[in-house]
N, C-alpha and C positions, 0 to 999 in steps of 0.2 A: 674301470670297465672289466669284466670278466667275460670268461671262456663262451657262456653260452649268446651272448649279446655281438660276440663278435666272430658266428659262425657265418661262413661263406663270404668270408673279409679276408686279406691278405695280414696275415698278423704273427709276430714271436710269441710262440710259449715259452714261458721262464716258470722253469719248474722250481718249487719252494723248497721240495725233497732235496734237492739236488745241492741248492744252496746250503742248504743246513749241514747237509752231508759234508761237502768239500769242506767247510768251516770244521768239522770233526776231526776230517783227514789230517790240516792241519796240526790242532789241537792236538791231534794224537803224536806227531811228530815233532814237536817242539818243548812239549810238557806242560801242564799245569802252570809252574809258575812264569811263563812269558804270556805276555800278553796281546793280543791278535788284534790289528788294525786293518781294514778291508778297504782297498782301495776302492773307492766308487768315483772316480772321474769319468769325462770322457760318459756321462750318463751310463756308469757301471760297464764300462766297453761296450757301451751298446743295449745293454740286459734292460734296462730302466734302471736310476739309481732311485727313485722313489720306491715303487716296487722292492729293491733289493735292500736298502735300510729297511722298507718295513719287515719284511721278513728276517732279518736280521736281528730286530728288535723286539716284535711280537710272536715268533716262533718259535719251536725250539723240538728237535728230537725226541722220541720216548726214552728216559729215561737217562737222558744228559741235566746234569746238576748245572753246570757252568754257560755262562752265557755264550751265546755263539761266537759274537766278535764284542771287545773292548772299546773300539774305537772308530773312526771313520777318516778316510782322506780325501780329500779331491787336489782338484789343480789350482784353483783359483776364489776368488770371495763370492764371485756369481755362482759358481757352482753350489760352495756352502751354503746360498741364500737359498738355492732352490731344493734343497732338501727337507724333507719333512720332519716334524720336530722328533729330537731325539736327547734323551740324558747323557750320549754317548759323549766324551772329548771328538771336535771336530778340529783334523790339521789340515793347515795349504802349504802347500807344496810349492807352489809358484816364489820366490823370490820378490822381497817389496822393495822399491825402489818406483825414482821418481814419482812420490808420494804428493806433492802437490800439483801436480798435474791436472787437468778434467777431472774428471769426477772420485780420481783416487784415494782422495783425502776423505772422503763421506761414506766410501764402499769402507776404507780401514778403520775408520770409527764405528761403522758400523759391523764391522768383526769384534774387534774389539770389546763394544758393550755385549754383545753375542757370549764373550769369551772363547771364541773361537781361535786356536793355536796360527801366528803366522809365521812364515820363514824368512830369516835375515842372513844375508851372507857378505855384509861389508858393516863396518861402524857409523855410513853415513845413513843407513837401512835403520839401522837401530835406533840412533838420536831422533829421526824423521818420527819414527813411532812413537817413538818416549815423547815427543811434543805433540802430538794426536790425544795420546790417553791422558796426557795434563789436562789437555784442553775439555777432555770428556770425564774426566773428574774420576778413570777408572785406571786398574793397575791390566795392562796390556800381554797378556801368554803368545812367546815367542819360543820355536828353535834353532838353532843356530846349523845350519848347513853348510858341513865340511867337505872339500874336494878332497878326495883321499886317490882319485888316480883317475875318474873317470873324464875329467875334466870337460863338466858340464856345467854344471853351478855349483856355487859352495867354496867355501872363504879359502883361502892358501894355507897351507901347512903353518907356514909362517907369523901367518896374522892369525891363530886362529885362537891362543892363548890370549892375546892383548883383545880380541872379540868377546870371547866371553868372558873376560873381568869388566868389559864396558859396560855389558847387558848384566852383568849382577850387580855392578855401583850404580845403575840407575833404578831408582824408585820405583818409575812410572812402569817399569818392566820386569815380569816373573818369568824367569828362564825355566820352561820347561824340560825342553831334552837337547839332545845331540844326535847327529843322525848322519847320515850319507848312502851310497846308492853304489850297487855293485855292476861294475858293466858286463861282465863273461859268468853268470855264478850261474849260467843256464847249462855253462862245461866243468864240471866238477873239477877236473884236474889243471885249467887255464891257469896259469901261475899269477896272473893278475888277481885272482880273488885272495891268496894266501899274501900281497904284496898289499892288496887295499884293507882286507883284515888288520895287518901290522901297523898299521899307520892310522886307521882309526882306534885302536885300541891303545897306541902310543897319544893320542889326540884326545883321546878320550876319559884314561884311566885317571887322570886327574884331580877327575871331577864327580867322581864315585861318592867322594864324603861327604853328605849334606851339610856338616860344619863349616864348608868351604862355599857351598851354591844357598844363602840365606836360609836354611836348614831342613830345605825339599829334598828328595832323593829325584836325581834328574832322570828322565827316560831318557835309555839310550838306544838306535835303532839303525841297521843297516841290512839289513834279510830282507830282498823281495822274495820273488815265489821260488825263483831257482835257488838261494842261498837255504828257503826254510828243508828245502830236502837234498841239498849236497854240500851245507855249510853247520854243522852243527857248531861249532864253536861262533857261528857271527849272532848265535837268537837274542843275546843279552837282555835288555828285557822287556822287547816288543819285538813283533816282526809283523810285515806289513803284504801278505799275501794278495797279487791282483787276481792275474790269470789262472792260477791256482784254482781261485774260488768261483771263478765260473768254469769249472771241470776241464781244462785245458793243461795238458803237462808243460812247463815251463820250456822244456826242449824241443816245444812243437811238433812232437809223435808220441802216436800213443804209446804209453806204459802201462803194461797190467798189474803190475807192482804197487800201483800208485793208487788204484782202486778211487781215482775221479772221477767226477759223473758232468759230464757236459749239461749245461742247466740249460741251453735255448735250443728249440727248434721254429725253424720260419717256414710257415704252412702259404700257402692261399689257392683260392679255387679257380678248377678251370671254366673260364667261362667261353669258350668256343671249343667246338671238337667236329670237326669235320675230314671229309674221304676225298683223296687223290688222287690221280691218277701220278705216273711215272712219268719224271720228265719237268713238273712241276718245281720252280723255286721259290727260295721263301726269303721275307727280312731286305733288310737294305742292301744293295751289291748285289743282292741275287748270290749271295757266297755258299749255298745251299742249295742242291738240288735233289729229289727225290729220285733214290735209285730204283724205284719199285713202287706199286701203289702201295699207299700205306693213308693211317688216316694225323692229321695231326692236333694239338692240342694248345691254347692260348692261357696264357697265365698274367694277370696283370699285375705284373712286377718288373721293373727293369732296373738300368742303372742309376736313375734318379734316387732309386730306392737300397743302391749299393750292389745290388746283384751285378757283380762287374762285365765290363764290356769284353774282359779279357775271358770270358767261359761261353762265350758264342761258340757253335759247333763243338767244345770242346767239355761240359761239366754234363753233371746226371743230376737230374732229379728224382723223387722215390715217389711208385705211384702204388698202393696198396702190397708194401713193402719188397715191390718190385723196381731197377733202375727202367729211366726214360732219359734219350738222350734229348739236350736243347740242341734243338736245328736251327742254323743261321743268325744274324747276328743277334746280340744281344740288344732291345731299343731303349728308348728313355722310359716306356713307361709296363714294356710288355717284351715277352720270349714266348720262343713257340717248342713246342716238342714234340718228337715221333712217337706214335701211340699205336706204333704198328705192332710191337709185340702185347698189346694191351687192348685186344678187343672190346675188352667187357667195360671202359671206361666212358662215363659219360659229362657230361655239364654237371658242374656242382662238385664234382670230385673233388678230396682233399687232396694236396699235394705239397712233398716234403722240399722245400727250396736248401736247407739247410737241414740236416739232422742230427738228432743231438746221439745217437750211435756214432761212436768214436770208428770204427771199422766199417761205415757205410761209404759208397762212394762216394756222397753227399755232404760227409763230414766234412767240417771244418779245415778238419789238417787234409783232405782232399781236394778242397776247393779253395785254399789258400796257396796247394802247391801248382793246382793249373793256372791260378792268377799271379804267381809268380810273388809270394807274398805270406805273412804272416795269420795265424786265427786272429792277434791283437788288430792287425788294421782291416781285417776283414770285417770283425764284430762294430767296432766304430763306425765303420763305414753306410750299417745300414741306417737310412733314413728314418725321418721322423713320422712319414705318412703311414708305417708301419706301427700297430697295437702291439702294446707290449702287457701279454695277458697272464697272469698267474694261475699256476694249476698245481693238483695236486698237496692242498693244503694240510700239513701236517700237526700236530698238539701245537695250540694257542700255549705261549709260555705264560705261567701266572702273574707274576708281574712285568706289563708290559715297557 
């Protein structure tokens, strides 16, 4: 669906500029030789991940040689299903386990003939795989996810040698990489990041010698977005930029330094605009009252759609690159706003719910700090009833 099909609809623009861009920023800060995985779980935070592989894959800057991103991640095998075809390596992130359970064993074979990367962080993960891709007559790409401090998933310091010698004496299994996850790398100087460094790179150094991993050179990766620009020594030879790459700085405000470009704006139109008198309340509770005649204005969006209940009375909207406050509460399907300073505004207006100006009131990092909350869970957060429309389409790269 594009931009013109879905004017006077409530909908995300996800710009393609913007993407390709942040994907440079990157690139430029890591170097040439690592390689760039682009988180797309969580339907790319929100952005669309269809959308955002495509553009990822069929686009490309003027005058960039190098492909925008190497690779793709998500969370889970549903997720990888619903992506659109790609030559890219696909990894999951999710840990396997309790593999023959409902439907688990058919979702993992079917990664597997996909050749799609999955993650194991115990030896009973492993063997469970290793007898899936016997049975599917194919050799199974896995990596092995290390706990290195954050202690979320990922195998023990401990067992983490005796893991991956399991996963290279089995057949059925091609040991891709090594990997783990930084919990503080959003605070440069958090001492946890120089402490989970040491111990992945003790974990890891290893296994540098393809003579040793059946004679692959293994990927190794632990740089999400705050590590790719406060951790230069962790880029080894991937990094896996999320929030990065949809123009969001990893320390959730803005930086001009960082020259990110927010890639979503969530529009939709007013469809009621009417004059009041003073004295007038509005929304459920009646928690709004009009100080003054003014006229107000109806937007069909609400929290069903993510617009959170927490920015009732308290977020702005952008009406003809002017602020509107939302008056009164926030509903499940609609918000109302004061258009008192905004005469000239009628039905049909477009209007900015979110904007992708990182210093507007409306931005992300403004309306994640009145909601008491992150850009990450705000973008997630919006619904599916919401178009996710691309704009801005920049040089088709030659080979797609």
């Amino acid at each position: 669906m594009d931009a013109k099909h879905t004017l006077g609809e409530p909908r995300l623009l996800i710009s393609r500029a913007a993407l390709l861009h942040n994907a440079a920023v990157v690139r430029a800060a890591v170097g040439p030789a690592v390689k760039l995985c682009a988180i797309v779980k969580a339907d790319a935070y929100g952005h669309g991940a269809a959308l955002v592989v495509e553009t990822l894959t069929q686009f490309n800057l003027d005058g960039q040689s190098a492909p925008p991103v190497d690779a793709f991640a998500v969370a889970s095998i549903d997720e990888a299903a619903n992506l659109p075809p790609t030559d890219r390596p696909i990894l999951i992130f999710r840990p396997v386990e309790n593999t023959f359970l409902g439907r688990q064993r058919s979702r993992i074979e079917h990664a597997i003939r996909h050749g799609w990367v999955l993650t194991v962080c115990s030896p009973s993960a492993a063997d469970d795989i290793a007898r899936v891709a016997v049975a599917a007559e194919c050799r199974a790409n896995v990596q092995i996810m290390l706990d290195t401090g954050m202690t979320r998933s990922g195998a023990d310091a401990d067992d983490a040698e005796s893991l991956v010698r399991k996963v290279l004496d089995q057949p059925a299994l091609r040991l891709h990489g090594l990997c783990s996850h930084f919990a503080c790398s959003e605070e440069p100087d958090h001492p946890a990041n120089a402490s989970q460094l040491a111990v992945f790179q003790k974990l890891s150094n290893p296994w540098t010698d393809p003579a040793r991993c059946d004679g692959r050179r293994i990927v190794r990766h632990i740089a999400n977005s705050g590590a790719v620009f406060n951790a230069r020594h962790a880029h080894f030879d991937m990094v896996r930029p999320g929030i990065a790459l949809y123009g969001i700085d990893p320390t959730c405000r803005p930086d001009v330094h960082r020259k990110l470009r927010p890639a979503l704006r969530w529009t939709a139109p007013l469809v009621m605009v009417r004059d009041v008198p003073a004295g007038v309340s509005v929304g459920y509770g009646q928690t709004w009252t009009a100080p003054r005649a003014t006229r107000l204005g109806l937007i069909p969006v609400g929290y069903a759609d993510g617009y959170m209940r927490a920015f009732s009375s308290a977020a702005k909207v952008m009406i003809h690159g002017r602020p509107a406050p939302v008056v009164g509460r926030v509903s499940m399907d609609l918000i109302t706003v004061d258009l008192g300073e905004h005469p000239q505004t009628h039905i049909g207006d477009e209007v900015t719910l979110l904007d992708s100006d990182p210093l507007s009131p409306a931005s992300a990092y403004a309306l994640s700090a009145i909601g008491g909350t992150i850009p990450y869970e705000l973008f997630c957060g919006i619904g599916a009833r919401m178009h996710r429309v691309a704009v801005d389409d920049p040089q088709p790269a030659a080979v797609a």
